[in-house]
N, C-alpha and C positions, 0 to 999 in steps of 0.2 A: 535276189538275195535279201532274208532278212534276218535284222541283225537284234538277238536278244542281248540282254545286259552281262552275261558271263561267255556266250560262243556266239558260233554262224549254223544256222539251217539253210546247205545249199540242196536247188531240190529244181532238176528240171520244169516241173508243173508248177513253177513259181511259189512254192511250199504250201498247201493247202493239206497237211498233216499235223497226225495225233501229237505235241509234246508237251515235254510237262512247261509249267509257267516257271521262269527265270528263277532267282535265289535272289532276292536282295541284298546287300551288302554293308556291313557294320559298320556304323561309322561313329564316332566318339560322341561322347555330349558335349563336349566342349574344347576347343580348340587351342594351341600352346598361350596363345592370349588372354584366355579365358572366357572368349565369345560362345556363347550356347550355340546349338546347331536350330538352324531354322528352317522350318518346309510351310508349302502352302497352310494346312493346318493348324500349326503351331501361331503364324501370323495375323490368321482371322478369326481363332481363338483369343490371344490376346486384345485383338482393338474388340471385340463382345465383350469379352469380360477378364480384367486382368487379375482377379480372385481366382475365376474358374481355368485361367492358363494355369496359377500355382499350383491349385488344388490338383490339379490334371497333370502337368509336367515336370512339378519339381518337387512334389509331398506323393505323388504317383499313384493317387487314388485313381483305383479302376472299381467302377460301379457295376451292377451286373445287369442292367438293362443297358446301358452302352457299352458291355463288351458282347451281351445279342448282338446290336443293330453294328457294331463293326466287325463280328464274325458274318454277318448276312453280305455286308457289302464287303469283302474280302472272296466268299463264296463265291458270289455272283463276279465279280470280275476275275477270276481262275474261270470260270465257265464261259466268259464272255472272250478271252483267250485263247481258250480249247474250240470255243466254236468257229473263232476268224481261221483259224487252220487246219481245220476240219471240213470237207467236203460233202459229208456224206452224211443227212440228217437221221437216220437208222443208227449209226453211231455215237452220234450225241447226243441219242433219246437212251442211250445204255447205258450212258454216263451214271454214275452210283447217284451224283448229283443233281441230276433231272430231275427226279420225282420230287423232290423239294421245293424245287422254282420252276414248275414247267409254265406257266404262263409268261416269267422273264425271257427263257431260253428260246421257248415259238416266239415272242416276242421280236427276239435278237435272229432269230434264223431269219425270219421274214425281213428285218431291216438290211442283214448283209445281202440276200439278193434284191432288195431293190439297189441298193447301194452300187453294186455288180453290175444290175441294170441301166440303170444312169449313167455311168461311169465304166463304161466298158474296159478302159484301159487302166483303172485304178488297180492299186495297189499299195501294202502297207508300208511302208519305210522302215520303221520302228514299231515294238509291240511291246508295251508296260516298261519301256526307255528310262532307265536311270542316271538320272543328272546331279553330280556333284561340283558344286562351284566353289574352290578352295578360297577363292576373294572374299568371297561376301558370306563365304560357311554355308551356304543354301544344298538342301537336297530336296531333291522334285521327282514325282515319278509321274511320266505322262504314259496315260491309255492307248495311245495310238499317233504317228505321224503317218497319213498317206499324201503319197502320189497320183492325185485323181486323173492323170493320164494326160491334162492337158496343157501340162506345166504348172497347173494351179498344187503348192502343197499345203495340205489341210491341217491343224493339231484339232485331233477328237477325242473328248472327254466323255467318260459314261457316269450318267445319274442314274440309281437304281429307285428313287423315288418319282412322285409325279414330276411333272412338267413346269416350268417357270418363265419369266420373263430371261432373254440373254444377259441382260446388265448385271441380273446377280450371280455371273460366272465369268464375268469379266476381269476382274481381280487375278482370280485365277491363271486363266486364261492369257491376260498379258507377261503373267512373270513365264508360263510355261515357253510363250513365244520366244521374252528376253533368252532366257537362258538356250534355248535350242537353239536359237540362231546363234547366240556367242559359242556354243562347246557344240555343234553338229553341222555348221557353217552350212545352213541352207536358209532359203528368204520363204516364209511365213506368211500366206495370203489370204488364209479362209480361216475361222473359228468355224466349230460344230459341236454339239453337244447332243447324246443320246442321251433319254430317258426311256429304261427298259420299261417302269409299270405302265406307262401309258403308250410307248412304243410310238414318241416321238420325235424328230431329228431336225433340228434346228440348226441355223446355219447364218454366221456374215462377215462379211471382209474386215479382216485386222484394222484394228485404227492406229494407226503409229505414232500419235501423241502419247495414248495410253502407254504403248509398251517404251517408252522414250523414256515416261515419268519411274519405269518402275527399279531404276537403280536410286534413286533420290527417296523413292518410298521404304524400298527394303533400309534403306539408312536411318531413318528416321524409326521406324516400328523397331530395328536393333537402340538407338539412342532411347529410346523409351523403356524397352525392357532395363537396360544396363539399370537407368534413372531407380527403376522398381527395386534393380538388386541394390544398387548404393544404400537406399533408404529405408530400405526392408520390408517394403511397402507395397502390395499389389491390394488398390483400389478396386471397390465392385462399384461395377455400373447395373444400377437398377433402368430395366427397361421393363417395356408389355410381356418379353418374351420369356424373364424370369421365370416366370409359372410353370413353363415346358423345362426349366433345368434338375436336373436329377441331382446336384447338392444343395440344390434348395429344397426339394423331396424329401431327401433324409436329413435334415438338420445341420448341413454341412455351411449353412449359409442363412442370415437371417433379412436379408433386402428386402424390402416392400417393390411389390412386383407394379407397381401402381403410383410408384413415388414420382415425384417430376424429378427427371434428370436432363440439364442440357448440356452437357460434355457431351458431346460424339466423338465414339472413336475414327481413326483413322481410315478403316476401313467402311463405315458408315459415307462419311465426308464423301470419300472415294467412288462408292458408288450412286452414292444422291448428283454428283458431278458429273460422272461416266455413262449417266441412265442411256436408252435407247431414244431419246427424245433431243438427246445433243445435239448442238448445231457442231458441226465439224472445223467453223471456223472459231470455236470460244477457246482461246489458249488462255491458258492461268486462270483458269476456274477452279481448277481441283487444289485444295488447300488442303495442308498438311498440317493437322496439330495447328492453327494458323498461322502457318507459314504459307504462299503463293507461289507456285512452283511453275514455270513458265516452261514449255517447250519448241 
């Protein structure tokens, strides 16, 4: 059985069929408190740039080369959906959607059979899994939970861009953990991460410090925002990577891309702490805002 976000597809053959991708689900901007609604996105948004959360989630400027590159990657996982339960490669080359990304899509066909291959007894759990956490106001959509057949269960994120190191999806990756294990009540033992352009699949065992640290994070990244609304205030952090932001393109932002800045945000901190070069026994490395968060 697998279970979409609004029903059940039961299906002898273990559901390897054409349907459409779930409906997502509205959910308020802000809560009877008055706490804004927070998702992976939103979070690492802010600790880059807390002009560019504003400009972005609360003045609601949508630029027209980032609503391309998020109509591409919205595309591409509805395709990457259609193809986990779809059987029949002749089918999903009909797809209206093919001819646009076919390098993704043989990309992605090729990686579910090896996947298949390896893993003979795998299977999905969950497929584009909608997580709402009423505590902490959090919504999450994860790519994929499977059951790789041998007890081991995996949460798998899809990149539509090149390839990276793991650490810079770890962020991610650990809140997707927290929260599945709290509201799906099953134990969390592999990260993976596809990247369709390059058609490669990365993979390592949860670290449980990380996902321990991440109710103590999401509190602190909410205390900060709050701190911005009190004060009316969202700070730009000038970094290298300025020069790649599209309201600094249009005028929407005047930072020197080149400026020394040494505030890091939290999510910086986090991952400069969390690298794949960690010793597994360093607790209380990872500081928050400078604070030392011990697990």
């Amino acid at each position: 059985m697998i279970e979409r976000t609004k029903d059940f597809i039961k299906e002898i053959d273990y559901g390897y069929v054409s349907v459409d991708k779930p409906v997502r689900s509205v959910f308020p901007e802000y809560d009877k408190c008055g706490r804004m609604r927070l998702s992976v996105s939103r979070m690492q948004l802010f600790e880059k740039c807390a002009m560019a959360f504003k400009l972005s989630y609360l003045d609601k400027l949508e630029l027209g080369e980032e609503r391309e590159g998020l109509d591409t990657g919205i595309s591409l996982h509805d395709l990457f959906y259609y193809i986990s339960f779809q059987r029949n490669p002749a089918v999903i080359r009909s797809n209206v959607l093919y001819g646009k990304y076919t390098s993704h899509c043989e990309n992605f066909i090729k990686f579910q059979q090896s996947l298949q291959k390896a893993n003979s007894g795998s299977r999905p759990m969950f497929a584009e899994k909608e997580i709402f956490d009423e505590e902490d106001f959090v919504v999450l959509y994860i790519d994929r939970i499977n059951d790789l057949g041998d007890g081991t269960v995996e949460i798998l994120d899809y990149k539509t861009g090149g390839s990276h190191s793991m650490s810079r999806h770890q962020f991610q990756l650990a809140l997707y953990t927290y929260y599945a294990e709290k509201h799906l009540k099953l134990r969390v033992s592999k990260w993976s991460v596809y990247y369709s352009r390059d058609n490669k699949y990365k993979s390592m065992s949860v670290n449980r410090k990380k996902v321990a640290m991440v109710p103590e994070f999401v509190r602190l990244v909410r205390e900060r925002i709050d701190e911005c609304f009190a004060v009316g205030n969202f700070e730009k952090r000038p970094n290298t990577m300025c020069s790649f932001c599209s309201y600094l393109q249009f005028g929407l932002c005047n930072s020197d891309p080149f400026k020394s800045f040494n505030c890091f945000g939290l999510l910086e901190i986090y991952s400069k702490s969390w690298g794949e070069e960690d010793e597994e026994g360093s607790e209380g490395r990872m500081l928050f805002g400078g604070i030392r968060v011990t697990s």
